[in-house]
Short mmCIF file of the C-alpha atoms (twelve columns), coordinates in Angstrom:
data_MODEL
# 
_entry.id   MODEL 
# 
loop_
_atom_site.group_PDB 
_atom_site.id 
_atom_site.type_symbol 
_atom_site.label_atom_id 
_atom_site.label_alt_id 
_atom_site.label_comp_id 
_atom_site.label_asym_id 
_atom_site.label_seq_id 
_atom_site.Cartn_x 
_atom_site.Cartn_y 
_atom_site.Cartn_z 
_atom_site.pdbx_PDB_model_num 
ATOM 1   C CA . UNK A 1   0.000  0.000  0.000   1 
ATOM 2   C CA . UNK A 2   2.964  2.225  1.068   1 
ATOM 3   C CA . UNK A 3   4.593  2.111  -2.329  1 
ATOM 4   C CA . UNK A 4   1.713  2.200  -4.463  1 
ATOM 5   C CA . UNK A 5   0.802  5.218  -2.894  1 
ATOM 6   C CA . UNK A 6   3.990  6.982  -3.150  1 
ATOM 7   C CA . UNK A 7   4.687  5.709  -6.502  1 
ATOM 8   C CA . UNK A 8   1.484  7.387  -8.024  1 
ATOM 9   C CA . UNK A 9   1.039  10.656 -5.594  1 
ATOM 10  C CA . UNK A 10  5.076  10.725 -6.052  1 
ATOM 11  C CA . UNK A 11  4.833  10.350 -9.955  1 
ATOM 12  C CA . UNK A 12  1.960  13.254 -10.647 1 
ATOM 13  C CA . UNK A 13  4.066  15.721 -8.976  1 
ATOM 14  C CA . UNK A 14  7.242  15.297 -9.514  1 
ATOM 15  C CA . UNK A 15  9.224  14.278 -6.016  1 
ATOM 16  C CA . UNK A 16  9.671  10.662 -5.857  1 
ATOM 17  C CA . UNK A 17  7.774  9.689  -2.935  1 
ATOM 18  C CA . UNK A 18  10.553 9.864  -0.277  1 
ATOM 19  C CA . UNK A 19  8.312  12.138 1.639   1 
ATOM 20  C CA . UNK A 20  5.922  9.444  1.904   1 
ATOM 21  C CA . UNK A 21  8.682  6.892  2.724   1 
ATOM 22  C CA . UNK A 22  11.059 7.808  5.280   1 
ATOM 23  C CA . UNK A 23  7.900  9.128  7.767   1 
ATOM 24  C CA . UNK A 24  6.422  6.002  7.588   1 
ATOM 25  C CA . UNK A 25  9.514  3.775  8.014   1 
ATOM 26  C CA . UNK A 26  10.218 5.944  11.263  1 
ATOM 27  C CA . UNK A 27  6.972  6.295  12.705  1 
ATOM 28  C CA . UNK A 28  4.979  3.069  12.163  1 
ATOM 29  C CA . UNK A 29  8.313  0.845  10.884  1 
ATOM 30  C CA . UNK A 30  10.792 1.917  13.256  1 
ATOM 31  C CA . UNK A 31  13.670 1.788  10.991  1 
ATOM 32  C CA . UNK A 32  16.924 3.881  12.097  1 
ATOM 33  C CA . UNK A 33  17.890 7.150  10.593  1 
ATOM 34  C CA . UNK A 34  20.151 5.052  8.305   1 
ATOM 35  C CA . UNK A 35  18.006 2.651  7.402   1 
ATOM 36  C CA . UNK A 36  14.805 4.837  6.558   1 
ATOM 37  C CA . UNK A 37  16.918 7.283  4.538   1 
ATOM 38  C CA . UNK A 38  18.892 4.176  2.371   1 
ATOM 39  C CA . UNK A 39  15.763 2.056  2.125   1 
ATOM 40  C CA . UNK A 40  13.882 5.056  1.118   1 
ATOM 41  C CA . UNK A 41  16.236 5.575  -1.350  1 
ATOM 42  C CA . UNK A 42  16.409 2.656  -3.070  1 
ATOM 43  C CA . UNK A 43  12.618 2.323  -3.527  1 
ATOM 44  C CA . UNK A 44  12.534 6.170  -4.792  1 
ATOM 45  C CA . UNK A 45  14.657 5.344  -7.718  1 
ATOM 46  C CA . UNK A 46  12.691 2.822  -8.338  1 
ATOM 47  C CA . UNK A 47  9.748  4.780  -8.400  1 
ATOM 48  C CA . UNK A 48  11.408 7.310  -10.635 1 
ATOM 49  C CA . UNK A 49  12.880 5.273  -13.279 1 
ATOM 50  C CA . UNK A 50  9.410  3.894  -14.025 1 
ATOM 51  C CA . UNK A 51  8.021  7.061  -13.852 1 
ATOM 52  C CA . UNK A 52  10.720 8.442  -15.941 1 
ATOM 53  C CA . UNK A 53  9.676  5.997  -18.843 1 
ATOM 54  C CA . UNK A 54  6.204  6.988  -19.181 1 
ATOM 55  C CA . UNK A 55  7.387  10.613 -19.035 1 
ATOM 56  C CA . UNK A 56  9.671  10.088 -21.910 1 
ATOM 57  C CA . UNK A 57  6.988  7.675  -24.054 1 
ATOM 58  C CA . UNK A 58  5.375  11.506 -23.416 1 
ATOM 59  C CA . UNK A 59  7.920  13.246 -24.703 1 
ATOM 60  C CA . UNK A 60  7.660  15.986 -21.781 1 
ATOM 61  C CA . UNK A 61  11.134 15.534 -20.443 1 
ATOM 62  C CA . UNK A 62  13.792 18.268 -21.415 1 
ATOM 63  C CA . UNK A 63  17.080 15.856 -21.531 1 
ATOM 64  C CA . UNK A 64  18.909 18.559 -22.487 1 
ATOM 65  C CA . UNK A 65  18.909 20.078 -18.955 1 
ATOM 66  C CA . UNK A 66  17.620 17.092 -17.403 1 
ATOM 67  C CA . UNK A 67  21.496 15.138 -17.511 1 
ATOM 68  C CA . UNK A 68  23.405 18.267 -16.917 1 
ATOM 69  C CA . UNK A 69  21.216 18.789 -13.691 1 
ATOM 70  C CA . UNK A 70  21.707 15.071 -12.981 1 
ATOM 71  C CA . UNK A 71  25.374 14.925 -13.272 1 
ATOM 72  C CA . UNK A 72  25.427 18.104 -10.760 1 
ATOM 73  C CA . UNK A 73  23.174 15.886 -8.398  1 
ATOM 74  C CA . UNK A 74  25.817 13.215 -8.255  1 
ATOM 75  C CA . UNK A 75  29.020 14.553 -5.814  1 
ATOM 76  C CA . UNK A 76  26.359 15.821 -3.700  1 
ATOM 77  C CA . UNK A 77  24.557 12.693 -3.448  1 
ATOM 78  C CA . UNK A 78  27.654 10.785 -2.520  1 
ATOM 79  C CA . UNK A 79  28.530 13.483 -0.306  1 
ATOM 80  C CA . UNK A 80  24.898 13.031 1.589   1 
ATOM 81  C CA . UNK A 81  24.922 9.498  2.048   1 
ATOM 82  C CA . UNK A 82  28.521 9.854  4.117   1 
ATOM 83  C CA . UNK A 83  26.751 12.779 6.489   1 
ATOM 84  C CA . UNK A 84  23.714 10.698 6.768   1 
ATOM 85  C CA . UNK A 85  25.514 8.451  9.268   1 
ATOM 86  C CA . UNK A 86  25.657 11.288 11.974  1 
ATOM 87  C CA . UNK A 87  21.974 11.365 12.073  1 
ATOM 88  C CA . UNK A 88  20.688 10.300 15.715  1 
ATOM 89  C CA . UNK A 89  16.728 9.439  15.602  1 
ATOM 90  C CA . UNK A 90  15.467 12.607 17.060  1 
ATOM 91  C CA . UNK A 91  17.954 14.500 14.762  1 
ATOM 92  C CA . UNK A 92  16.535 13.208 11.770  1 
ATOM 93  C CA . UNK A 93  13.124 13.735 12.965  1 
ATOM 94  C CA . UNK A 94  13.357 17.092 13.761  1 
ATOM 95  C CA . UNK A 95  14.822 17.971 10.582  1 
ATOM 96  C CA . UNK A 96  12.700 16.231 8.667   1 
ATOM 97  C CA . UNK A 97  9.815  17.283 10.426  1 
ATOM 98  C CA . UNK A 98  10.684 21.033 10.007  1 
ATOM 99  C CA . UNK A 99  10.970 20.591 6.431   1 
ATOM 100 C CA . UNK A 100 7.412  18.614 6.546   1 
ATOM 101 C CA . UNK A 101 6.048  21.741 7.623   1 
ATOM 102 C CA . UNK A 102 7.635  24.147 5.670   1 
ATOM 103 C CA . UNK A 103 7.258  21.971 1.944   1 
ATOM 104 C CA . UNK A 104 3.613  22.120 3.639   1 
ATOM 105 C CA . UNK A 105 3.150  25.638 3.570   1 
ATOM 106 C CA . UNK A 106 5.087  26.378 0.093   1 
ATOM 107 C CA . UNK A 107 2.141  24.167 -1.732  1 
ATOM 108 C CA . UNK A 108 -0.611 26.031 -0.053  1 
ATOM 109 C CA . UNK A 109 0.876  29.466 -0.234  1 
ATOM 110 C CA . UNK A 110 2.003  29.513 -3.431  1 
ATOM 111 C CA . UNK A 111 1.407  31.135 -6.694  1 
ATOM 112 C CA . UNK A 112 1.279  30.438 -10.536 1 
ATOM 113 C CA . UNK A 113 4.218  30.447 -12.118 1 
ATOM 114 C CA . UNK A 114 5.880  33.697 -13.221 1 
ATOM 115 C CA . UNK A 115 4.308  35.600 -16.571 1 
ATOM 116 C CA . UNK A 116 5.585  34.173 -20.086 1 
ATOM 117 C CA . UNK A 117 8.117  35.887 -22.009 1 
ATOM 118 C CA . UNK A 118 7.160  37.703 -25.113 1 
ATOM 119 C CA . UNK A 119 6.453  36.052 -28.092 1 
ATOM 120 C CA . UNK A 120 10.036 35.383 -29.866 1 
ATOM 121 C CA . UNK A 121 12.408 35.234 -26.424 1 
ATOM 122 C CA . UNK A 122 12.396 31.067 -25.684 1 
ATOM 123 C CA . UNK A 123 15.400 30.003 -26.135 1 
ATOM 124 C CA . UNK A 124 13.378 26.024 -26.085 1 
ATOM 125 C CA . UNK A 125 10.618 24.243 -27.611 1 
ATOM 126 C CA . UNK A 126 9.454  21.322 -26.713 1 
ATOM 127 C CA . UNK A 127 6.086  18.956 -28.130 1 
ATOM 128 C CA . UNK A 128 4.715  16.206 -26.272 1 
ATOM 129 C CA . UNK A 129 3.075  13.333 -27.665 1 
ATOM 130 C CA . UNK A 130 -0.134 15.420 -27.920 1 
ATOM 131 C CA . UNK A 131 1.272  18.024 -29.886 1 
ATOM 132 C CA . UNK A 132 0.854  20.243 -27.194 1 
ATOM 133 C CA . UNK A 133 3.887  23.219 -27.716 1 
ATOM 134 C CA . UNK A 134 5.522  24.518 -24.617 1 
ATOM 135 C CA . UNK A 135 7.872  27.292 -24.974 1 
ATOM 136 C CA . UNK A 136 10.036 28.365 -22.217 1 
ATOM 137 C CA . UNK A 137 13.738 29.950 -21.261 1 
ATOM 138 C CA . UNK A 138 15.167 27.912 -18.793 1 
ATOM 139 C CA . UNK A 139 17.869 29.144 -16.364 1 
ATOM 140 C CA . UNK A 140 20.133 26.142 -16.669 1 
ATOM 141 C CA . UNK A 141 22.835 27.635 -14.724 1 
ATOM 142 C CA . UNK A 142 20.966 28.350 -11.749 1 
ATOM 143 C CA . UNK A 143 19.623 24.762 -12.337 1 
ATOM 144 C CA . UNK A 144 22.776 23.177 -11.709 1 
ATOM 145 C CA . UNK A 145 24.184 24.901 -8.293  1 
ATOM 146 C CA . UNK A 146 20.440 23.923 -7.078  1 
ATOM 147 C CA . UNK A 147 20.809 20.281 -8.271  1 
ATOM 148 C CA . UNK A 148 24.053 19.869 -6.187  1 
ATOM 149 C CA . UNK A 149 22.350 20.808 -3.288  1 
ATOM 150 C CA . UNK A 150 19.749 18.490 -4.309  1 
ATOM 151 C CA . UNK A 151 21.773 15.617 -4.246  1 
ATOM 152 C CA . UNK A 152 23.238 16.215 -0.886  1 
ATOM 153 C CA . UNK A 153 19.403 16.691 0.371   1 
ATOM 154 C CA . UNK A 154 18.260 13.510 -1.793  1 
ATOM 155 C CA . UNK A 155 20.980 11.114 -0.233  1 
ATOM 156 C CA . UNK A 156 21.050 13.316 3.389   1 
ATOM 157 C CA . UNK A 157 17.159 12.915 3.828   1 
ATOM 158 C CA . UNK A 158 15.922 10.090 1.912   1 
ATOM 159 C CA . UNK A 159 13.368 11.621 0.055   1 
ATOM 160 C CA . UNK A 160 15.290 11.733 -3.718  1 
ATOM 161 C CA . UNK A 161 15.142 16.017 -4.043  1 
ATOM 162 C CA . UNK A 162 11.935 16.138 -5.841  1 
ATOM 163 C CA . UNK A 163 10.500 17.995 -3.049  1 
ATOM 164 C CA . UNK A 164 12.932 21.035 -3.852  1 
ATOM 165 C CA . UNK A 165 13.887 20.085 -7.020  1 
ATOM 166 C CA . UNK A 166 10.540 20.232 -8.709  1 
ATOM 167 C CA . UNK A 167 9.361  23.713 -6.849  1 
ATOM 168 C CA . UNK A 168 12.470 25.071 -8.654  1 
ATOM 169 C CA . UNK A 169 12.376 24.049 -11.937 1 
ATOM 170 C CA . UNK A 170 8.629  25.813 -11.840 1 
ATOM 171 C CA . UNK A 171 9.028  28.777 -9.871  1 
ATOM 172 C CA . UNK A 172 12.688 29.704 -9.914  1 
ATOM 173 C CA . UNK A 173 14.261 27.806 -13.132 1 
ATOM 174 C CA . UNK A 174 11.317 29.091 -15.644 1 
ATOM 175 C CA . UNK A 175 10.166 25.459 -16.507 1 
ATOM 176 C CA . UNK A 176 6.174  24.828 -17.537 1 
ATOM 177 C CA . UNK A 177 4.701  22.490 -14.919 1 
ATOM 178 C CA . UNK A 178 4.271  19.305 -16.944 1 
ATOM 179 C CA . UNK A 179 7.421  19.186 -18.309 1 
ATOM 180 C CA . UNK A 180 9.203  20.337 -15.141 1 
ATOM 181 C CA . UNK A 181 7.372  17.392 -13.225 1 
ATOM 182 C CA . UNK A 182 8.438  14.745 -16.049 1 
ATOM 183 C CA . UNK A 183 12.296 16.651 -15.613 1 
ATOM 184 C CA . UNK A 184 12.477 16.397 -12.254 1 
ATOM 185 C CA . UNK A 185 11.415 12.844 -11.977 1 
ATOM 186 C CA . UNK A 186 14.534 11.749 -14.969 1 
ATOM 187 C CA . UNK A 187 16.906 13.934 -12.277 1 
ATOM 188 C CA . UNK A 188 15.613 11.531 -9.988  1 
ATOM 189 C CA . UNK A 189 15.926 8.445  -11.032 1 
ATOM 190 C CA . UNK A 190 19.694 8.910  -11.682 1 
ATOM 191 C CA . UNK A 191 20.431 10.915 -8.273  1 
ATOM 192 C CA . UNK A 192 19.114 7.848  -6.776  1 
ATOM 193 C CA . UNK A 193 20.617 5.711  -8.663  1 
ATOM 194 C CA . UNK A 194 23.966 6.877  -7.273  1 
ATOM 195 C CA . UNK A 195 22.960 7.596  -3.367  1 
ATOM 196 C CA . UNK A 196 21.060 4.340  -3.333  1 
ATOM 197 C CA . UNK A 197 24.539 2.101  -4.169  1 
ATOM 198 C CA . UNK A 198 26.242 4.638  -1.865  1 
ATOM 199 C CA . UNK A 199 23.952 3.723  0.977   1 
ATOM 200 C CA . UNK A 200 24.079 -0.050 -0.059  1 
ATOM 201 C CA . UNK A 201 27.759 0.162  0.186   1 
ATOM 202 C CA . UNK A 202 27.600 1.418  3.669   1 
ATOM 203 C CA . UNK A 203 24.799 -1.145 5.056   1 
ATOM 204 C CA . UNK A 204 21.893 1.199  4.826   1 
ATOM 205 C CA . UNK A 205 19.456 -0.926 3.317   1 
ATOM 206 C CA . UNK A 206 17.177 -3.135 4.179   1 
ATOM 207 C CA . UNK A 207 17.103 -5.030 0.891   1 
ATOM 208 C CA . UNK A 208 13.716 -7.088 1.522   1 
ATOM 209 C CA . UNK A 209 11.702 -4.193 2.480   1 
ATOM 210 C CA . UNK A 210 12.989 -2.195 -0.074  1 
ATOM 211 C CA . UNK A 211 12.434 -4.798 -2.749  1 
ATOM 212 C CA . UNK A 212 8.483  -5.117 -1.417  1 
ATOM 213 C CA . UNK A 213 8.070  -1.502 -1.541  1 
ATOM 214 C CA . UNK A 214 9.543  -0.728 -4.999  1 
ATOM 215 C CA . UNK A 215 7.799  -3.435 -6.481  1 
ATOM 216 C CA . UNK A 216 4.516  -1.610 -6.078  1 
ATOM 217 C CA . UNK A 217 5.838  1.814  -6.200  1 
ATOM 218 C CA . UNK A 218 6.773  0.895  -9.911  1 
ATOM 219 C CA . UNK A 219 2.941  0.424  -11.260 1 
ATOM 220 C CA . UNK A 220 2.175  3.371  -8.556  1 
ATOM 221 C CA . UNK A 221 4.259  5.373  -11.001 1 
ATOM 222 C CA . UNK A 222 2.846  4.085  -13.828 1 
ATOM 223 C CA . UNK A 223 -0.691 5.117  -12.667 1 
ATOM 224 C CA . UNK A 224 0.691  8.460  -11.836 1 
ATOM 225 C CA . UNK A 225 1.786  9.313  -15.172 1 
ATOM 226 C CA . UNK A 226 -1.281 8.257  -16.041 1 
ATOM 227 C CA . UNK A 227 -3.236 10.186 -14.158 1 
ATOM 228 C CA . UNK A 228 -1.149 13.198 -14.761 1 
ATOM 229 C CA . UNK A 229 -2.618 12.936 -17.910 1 
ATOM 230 C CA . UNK A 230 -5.922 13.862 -16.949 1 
ATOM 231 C CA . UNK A 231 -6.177 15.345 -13.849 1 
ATOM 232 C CA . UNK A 232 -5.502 18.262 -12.640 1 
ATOM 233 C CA . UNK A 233 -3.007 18.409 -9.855  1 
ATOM 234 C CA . UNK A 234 -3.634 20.975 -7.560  1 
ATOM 235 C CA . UNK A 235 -6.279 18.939 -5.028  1 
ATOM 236 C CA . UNK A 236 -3.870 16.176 -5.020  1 
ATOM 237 C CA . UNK A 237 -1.284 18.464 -4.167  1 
ATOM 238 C CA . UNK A 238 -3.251 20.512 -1.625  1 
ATOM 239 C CA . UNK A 239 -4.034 16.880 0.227   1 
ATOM 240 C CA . UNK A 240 -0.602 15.938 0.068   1 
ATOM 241 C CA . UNK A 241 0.287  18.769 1.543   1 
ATOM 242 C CA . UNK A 242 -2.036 18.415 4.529   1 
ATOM 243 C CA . UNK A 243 -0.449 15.346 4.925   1 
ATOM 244 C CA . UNK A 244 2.684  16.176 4.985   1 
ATOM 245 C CA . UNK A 245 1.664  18.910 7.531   1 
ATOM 246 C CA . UNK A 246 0.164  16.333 10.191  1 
ATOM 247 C CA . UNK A 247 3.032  14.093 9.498   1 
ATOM 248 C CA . UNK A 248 5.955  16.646 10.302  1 
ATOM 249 C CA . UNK A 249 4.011  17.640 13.412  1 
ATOM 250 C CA . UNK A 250 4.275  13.999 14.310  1 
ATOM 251 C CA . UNK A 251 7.954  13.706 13.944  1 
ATOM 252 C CA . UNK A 252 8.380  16.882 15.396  1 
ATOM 253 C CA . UNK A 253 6.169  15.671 18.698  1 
ATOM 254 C CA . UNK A 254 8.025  12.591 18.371  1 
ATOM 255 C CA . UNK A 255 11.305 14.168 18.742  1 
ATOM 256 C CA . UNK A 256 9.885  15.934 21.705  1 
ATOM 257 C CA . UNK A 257 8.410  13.025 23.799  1 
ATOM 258 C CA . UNK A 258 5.095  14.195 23.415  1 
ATOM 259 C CA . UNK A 259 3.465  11.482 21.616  1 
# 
């Protein structure tokens, strides 16, 4: 249930599911630090990689900024998974329940994206397997001194950087939405990639549970692109951010002894 959930809530916006992951892994699972955040990890890439194929069967992912932003993930990532093992429980639960809280309040506070260029100023143009046209400028510079910092926060936390790395390409890197999603889940899958054997090098993974969870998180992320498709996202993301509200709260109690 775990990963098919993730894997399709994950997939329509863009993040991976590793905010769904680690939580649960701590809180009903009782994993340690290290074993929520390399667990998590694994079953994220997972989740993104099959995600990442329907995306591309869409034709909404930009590869030309999607590998240069993926090669900047990787030091970081490798970097993250060696400071992840100086996580204590309540450490990681504070931290991760601050950032709960404050993902929370991004989704519901947010605006649209900023207004379009002037007809003539995209530097890119992309079609998707609709025909649909999106023209946009992206700031690919920018892109890549965020993605480093995304792969230290992917391999650090758990969660795979979609939760910052998808925000950004919309708001801050001048992506459209769909194809930003479809972008940020290719980063993904090859961040991952790297901080999940990084964490299986150092013993962080709990290969059964990971296997069982990325199993379903794969046709999760099938149904997500699917769905993506169709429906609009903004509910889902307004309940997922609700969620992820009640859940930080939780860790952050946790952390507290007031549970």
């Amino acid at each position: 249930m775990l990963g098919l959930l993730a894997g399709t809530l994950g997939t329509i916006i863009g993040i991976g599911g590793g905010v769904v992951f680690v939580p649960v892994f701590l809180l009903l699972f009782h994993f340690t630090p290290q074993q929520a955040i390399g667990t998590s990890l694994v079953a994220v890439f997972f989740n993104a990689l099959s995600g990442s194929f329907s995306y591309f069967r869409q034709r909404r992912v930009d590869i030309r900024a999607g590998w240069k932003f993926a090669v900047a993930t990787l030091p970081g990532a490798l970097l993250g998974a060696w400071m992840a093992r100086f996580f204590t429980p309540s450490t990681l639960e504070i931290v991760f329940g601050i950032l709960l809280i404050a993902v929370a309040i991004f989704i519901f506070l947010r605006r649209g994206p900023r207004q379009k260029e002037p007809a003539g100023r995209y530097t890119r143009t992309l079609v998707d397997f609709r025909g649909q046209v999106f023209n946009y400028s992206p700031k690919e510079g920018l892109g890549i001194a965020i993605s480093f910092l995304v792969g230290i926060i992917s391999s650090l936390l758990g969660i795979g950087g979609g939760i910052i790395h998808a925000p950004a390409l919309i708001f801050a890197l001048g992506f459209p939405v769909y194809v930003a999603t479809a972008t940020s889940l290719f980063v993904l899958s090859i961040s991952t990639f790297f901080g999940g054997i990084s964490h299986l090098v150092l013993g962080n993974v709990l290969i059964i549970p990971a296997i069982i969870v990325a199993a379903f998180a794969i046709p999760g992320a099938q149904i997500g692109a699917l769905l993506s498709r169709r429906v609009r996202s903004r509910l889902i993301t307004h309940l997922l951010a609700i969620a992820l509200a009640l859940v930080g709260l939780r860790l952050l109690l946790k952390s507290l002894g007031m549970y």
